[in-house]
N, C-alpha and C positions, 0 to 999 in steps of 0.2 A: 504493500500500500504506500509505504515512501516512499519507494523506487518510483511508485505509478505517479503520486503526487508532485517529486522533483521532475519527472519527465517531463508531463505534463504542462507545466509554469514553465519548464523552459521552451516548452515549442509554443506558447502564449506569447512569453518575451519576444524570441526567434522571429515570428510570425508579426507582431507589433512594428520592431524596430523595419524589417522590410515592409512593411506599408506606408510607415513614415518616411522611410528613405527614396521608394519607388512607387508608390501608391499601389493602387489595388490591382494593377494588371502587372507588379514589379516583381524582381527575384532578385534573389543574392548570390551571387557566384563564388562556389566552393573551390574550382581552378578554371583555369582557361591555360589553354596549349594552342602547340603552333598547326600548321596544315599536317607535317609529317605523324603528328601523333593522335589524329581525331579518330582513324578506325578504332582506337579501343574503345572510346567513350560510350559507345554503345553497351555495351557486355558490361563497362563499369557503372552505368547508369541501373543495369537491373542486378546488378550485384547488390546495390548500396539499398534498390528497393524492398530486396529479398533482404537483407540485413534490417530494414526497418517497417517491416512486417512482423520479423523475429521479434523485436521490440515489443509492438504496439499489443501480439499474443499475449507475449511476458505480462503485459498491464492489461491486458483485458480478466486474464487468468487471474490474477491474484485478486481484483478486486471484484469478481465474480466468484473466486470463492470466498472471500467475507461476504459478499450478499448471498450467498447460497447458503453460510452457515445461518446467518441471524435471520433467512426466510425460514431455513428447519425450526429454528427453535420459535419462531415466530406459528408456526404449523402446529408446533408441539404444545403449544399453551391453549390452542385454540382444540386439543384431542382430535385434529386432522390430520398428523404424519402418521401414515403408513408404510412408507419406504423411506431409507436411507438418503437413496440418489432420488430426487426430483429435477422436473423441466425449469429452472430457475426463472426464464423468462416468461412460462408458459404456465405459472404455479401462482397464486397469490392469498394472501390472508385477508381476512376482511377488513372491510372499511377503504374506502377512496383515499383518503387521507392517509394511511398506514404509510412508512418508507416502505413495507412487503407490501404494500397493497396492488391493485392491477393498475393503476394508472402510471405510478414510478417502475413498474415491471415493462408496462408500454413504453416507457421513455428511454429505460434502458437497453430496452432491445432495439430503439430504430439507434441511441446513441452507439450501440453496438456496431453497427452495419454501418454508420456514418465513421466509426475510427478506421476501419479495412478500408472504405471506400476512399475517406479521403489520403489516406498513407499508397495508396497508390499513384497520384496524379502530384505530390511535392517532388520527386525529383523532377527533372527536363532537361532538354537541352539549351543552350544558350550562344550566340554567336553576336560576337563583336565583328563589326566593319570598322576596321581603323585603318588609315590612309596609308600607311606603311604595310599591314600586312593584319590578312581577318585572322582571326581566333575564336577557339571555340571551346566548348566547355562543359562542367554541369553546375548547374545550377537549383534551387530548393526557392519555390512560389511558396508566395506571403500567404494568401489567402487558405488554402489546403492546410498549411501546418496550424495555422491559428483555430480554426474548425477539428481538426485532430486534436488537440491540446486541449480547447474551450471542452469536446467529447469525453477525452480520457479523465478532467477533470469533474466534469458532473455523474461520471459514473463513480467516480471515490466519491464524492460528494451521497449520491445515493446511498452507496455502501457503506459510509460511516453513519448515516442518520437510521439507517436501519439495523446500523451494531448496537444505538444509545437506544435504543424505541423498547427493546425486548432483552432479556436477562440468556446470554450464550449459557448453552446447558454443557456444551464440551468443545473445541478449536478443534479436534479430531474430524478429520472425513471418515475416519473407519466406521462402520457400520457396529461395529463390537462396541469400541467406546461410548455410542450415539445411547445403541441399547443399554448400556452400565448405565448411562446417564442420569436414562428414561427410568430404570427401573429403583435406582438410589435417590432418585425425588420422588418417587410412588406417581410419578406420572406413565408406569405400564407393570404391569401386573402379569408374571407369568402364570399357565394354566398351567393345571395339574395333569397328571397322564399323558402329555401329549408329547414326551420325546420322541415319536417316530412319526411324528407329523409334520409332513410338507406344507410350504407355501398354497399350493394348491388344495390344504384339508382345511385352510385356514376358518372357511364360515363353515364346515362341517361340525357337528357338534361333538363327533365320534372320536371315543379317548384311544383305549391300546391297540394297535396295530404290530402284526409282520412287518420286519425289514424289509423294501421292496426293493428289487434288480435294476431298475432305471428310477429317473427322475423326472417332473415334468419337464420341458422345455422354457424358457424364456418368456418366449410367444404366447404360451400360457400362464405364469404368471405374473407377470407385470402390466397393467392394464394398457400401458402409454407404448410398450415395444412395439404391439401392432400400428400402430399409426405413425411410430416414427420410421418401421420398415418400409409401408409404404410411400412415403413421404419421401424416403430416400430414392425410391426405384422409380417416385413422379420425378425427381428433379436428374436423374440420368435421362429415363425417357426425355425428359424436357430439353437435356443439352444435346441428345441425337439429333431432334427436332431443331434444335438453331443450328446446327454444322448444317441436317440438309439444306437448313431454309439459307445458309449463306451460298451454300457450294447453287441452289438453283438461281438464285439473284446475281452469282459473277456469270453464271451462263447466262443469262436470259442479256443481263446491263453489261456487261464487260469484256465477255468473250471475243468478239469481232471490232475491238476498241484498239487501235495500233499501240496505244502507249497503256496498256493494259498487263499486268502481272501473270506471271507463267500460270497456268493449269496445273490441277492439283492430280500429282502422279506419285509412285513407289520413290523414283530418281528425286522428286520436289520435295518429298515429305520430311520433316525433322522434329525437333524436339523445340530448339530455340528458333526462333525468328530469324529467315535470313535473306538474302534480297529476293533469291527465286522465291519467296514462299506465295501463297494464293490466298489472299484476303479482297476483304471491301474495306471501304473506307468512304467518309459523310464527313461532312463539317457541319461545324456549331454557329448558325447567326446569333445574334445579337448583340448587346451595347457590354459595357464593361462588368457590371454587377450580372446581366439576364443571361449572360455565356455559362456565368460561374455554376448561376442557378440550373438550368440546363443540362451543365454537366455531371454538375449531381444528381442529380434526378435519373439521366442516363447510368449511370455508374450501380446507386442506389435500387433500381430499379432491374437490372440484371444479377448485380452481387445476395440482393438482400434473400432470397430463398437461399441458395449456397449456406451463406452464412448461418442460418437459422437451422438448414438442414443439418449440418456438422455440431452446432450447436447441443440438437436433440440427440444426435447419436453418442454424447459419453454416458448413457444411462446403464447399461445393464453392467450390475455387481453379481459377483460369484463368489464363492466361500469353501469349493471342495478340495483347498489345500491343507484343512483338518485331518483332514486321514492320515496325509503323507509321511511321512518319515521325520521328514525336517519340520511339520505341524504348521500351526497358521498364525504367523506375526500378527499380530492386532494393530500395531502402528502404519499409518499407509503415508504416501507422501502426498499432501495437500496438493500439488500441483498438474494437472491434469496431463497424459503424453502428450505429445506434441505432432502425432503421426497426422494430424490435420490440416499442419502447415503446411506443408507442397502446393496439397490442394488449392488454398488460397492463392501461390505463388502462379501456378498453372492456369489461371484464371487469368492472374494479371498478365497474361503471354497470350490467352484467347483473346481476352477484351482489352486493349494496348490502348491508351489514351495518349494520343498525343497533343504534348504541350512545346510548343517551340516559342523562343525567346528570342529578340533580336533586341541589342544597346538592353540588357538587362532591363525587358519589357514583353509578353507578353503577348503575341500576336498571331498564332494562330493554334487553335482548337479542334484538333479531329478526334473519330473514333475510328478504330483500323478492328475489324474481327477476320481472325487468321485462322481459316480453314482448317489444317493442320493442326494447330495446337489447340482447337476445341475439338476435335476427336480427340486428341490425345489425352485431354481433361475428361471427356468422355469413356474412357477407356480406365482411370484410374478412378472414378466416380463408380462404373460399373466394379472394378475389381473390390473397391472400399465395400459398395451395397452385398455384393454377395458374400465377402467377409461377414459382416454385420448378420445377413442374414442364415447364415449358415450359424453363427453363434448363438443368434435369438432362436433356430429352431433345433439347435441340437439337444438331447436329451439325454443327461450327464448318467456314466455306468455308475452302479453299487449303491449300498444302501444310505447314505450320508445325506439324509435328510436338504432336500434345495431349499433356500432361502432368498436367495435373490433381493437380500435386503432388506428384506420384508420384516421389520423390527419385531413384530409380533412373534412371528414362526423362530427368529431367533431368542428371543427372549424363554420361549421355550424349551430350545435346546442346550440352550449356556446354562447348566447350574453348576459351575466350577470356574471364574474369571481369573485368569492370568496374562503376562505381556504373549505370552505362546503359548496354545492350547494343540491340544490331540482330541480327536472326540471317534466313542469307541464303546465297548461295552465294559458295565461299570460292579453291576453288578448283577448275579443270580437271584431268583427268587420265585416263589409258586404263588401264584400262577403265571406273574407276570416276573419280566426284569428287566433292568432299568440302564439304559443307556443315556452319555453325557458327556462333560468334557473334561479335562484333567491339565496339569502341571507338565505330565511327563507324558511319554507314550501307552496306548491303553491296548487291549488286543481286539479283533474285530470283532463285530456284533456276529449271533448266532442268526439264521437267516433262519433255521427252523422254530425261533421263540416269539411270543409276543411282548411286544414291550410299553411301558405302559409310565415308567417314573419310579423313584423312590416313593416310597408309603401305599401304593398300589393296593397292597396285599389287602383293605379292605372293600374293592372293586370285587363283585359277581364276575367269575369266568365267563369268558366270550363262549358261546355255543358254536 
C-alpha cells in the first residue's frame, strides 16, 4: 500500500509538472538519439511498457488485497461469507455508502480498467526537427500518467476507508486462518458429525458418512466458477471474433490499396510487431481534451472485459495438500501469481495505440489492430480458459474431504489447528470413527468405516 501510495503521487507530480511545462497535448523526453540509433526505440519503447505494466499489477495487487481483506470481514459481520476467495469487485456488503459497498466496488472496478488502460498509451515516440540534424526518442504524455496516478491513488484511497469502516478479523489470505478467525470470535460454529462431509453435503442435513473415492468438482461447488468459466470462453470467443472481423475489413478496405501492408501469411506471422505485419489502423478526430477522451473510451472499451475477465478467474482455492507427506502450510503469500500478466502485455501488441510527438507535443492519434498478434492473444486466452476449465471440472482422487474454501465444510474438518496440519484418520470407535487433522502425520482413513467425529458414539447406527 506504500509502495502503491508513493507511486502513485509521483506519477501525479510527473504528470502535473509536464502539463505545466507542455500543456495538455505535451510530453517529456526521457532520451533523444541520433538517426543511426532510432531502430531500437521501438523494442525499447514496449520494453519500458511491459516494465510499467509490471508496476501498475504490483499496485493494483496489493491494494486489492486490503480491499478484499476488509470486504471479507466486512461479509463476515454481516453472517454473509461463505467462501474464503470472493469476486472482490463483483461482491459487496450492504449499504451504498459502505467503503465495501456496491457503489465504491463500481468505482473501483472501472478505476481498475482505467490504470491498464491508461499505462498503456504514457510511453511514445517523440521527434525533434532541429536544423542541424532531427532526433528522436521516447518520451512519457502528461495526460495518461496523471489519470494512472489520480487511478492508483483513489483505489488506496478506497482501500484504506474500507480497512477503518470494519474490524480485520485476520491479514491472512489462507482460508485456515480466515476459518480460526471465524470460529475464535464465535462468529462460525463447527457441526458435529460431519468430518467426512464435503463442500457439496454442505445444506444436506446428513451426519456420518463413508470415505468417498473422488470428490466433487469445482464447477460444482462454488457457485460463481460456472459463470466465471463461461465468461472466460465469451471473451476468447469474443477475440476470435475481432481477428476475423479485422482480417475481413483489410480484405474488403485494404487489400487492393498500393501502399497497403502485406497479407497475413505463415512467412508474415510473428509474435512482436514488425513492418511486414497485417493490421488496420483509424485515427482519432478531435480538439485537444475530445482526442484524449476518445481515446479512452476506445482503449477502455476493448481492455475492460479482459480485465475483469482475468480479474474473476483467481477464484478457485484447493486444500488437498493435507494428505501429503510434507502436509499443508496454512501460511499463503498475500500476493496473487502473476501468470496474468503476458496476457495484458499481449493485448497491448493487438491493440497498439499510437501516440506520436513532434517539438515534445503531441500530434497524432491512431489505433493500429494487428492481425497477428490478436490471434496470438487469442491462442493464449484459449490455452488460459481450458487451463481454468479443466481445473474447475476436475474431480480430485481419494477420500480428503473438498473444500474449496468453503469456510463452513472447513471449519468442520479442522479440529486440530497448527502452522502445518496432516488430516487422516484419528481415531477408532463403534460404531463410528473419527477423522481430523493433526501436528504430525496421521495414517489414512479406512474407506470401509463410517465416520462421523469424536463423541459420535451416542448417534443410532446408520442402517
Amino acid at each position: 500500500m506504500a509502495c502503491s501510495s508513493i507511486f502513485s503521487c509521483s506519477c501525479i507530480i510527473a504528470g502535473i509538472v509536464t502539463l505545466a511545462n507542455h500543456r495538455i497535448m505535451g510530453v517529456t523526453p526521457l532520451n533523444m538519439v541520433g538517426p543511426q540509433e532510432i531502430t531500437a526505440l521501438t523494442l525499447q519503447a514496449e520494453i519500458l511498457t511491459l516494465i510499467l505494466d509490471l508496476i501498475v499489477m504490483l499496485c493494483t495487487e496489493s491494494t486489492g488485497f486490503v480491499h478484499g481483506i476488509s470486504l471479507r470481514s466486512a461479509l463476515a459481520s454481516e453472517s454473509r461469507l461463505r467462501f474464503n476467495t470472493n469476486l472482490r469487485l463483483l461482491t459487496a456488503a450492504r449499504g451504498w455508502h459502505n467503503p465495501n459497498g456496491a457503489l465504491l466496488n463500481c468505482i473501483s472496478a472501472v478505476l481498475l480498467i482505467i490504470s491498464y488502460s491508461s499505462a498503456s498509451v504514457i510511453i511514445c515516440l517523440n521527434q525533434n526537427n532541429l536544423e542541424t540534424s532531427p532526433r528522436e526518442g521516447i518520451s512519457i504524455a502528461g495526460i495518461p500518467l496523471l489519470i494512472l496516478g489520480v487511478a492508483l491513488l483513489l483505489q488506496v484511497i478506497i482501500a484504506l476507508s474500507g480497512m477503518r469502516a470494519i474490524k480485520i478479523l485476520t491479514w491472512s489470505s489462507s482460508p485456515f486462518d480466515l476459518t480460526a478467525a471465524l470460529v475464535h470470535h464465535t462468529q462460525l460454529t463447527p457441526a458435529a458429525f460431519r468430518c467426512m462431509r464435503r463442500v457439496s453435503d454442505i445444506d444436506t442435513y446428513e451426519g456420518p458418512a463413508k470415505p468417498p473415492e473422488t470428490q466433487p468438482s469445482a464447477w460444482h461447488a462454488h457457485p460463481s466458477i460456472r459463470k466465471i468459466v463461461v465468461f472466460l470462453w465469451v471473451i476468447v470467443a469474443a477475440c476470435a471474433g475481432w481477428a476475423a472481423l479485422v482480417m475481413y475489413i483489410w480484405d474488403r478496405l485494404f487489400a487492393n490499396v498500393s501502399y497497403s501492408n502485406t497479407p497475413l501469411t505463415l512467412q508474415t506471422w510473428s509474435f512482436l510487431q514488425t513492418y511486414d505485419s497485417n493490421y488496420i489502423t483509424y485515427g482519432l478526430p478531435g480538439g485537444r481534451l475530445a482526442v484524449w477522451i476518445l481515446l479512452f473510451v476506445n482503449i477502455v472499451g476493448v481492455q475492460g472485459p479482459l480485465t475483469l475477465g482475468l480479474h474473476c478467474s483467481e477464484l478457485i482455492v484447493n486444500w488437498r495438500c493435507a494428505t501429503s507427506k510434507q502436509g499443508l502450510i496454512v501460511a499463503t503469500n498475500p500476493l496473487k501469481p502473476i501468470f496474468t500478466h503476458p496476457l495484458y502485455w499481449m493485448f497491448g501488441l493487438s491493440f497498439d495505440i499510437g501516440t506520436y510527438a513532434t517539438d515534445d507535443t503531441l500530434d497524432i492519434f491512431s489505433v493500429s489492430m494487428y492481425t497477428a498478434q490478436i490471434w496470438n492473444l487469442c491462442i493464449a486466452l484459449f490455452i488460459f480458459a481450458c487451463f481454468f476449465t479443466f481445473v474447475a471440472l476436475r474431480r480430485p482422487c481419494g477420500p480428503q474431504p473438498a473444500a474449496y474454501g468453503q469456510l463452513q465444510t472447513l471449519a468442520n474438518l479442522v479440529d486440530e489447528w497448527s502452522p502445518v496440519m496432516w488430516w487422516g484418520h484419528k481415531e477408532d470407535g463403534i460404531p463410528y470413527c473419527h477423522a481430523g487433522t493433526s501436528d504430525h502425520p496421521l495414517p489414512d482413513v479406512k474407506m470401509d468405516c463410517v465416520y462421523a467425529g469424536s463423541g459420535a458414539e451416542s448417534l443410532v447406527p446408520l442402517s
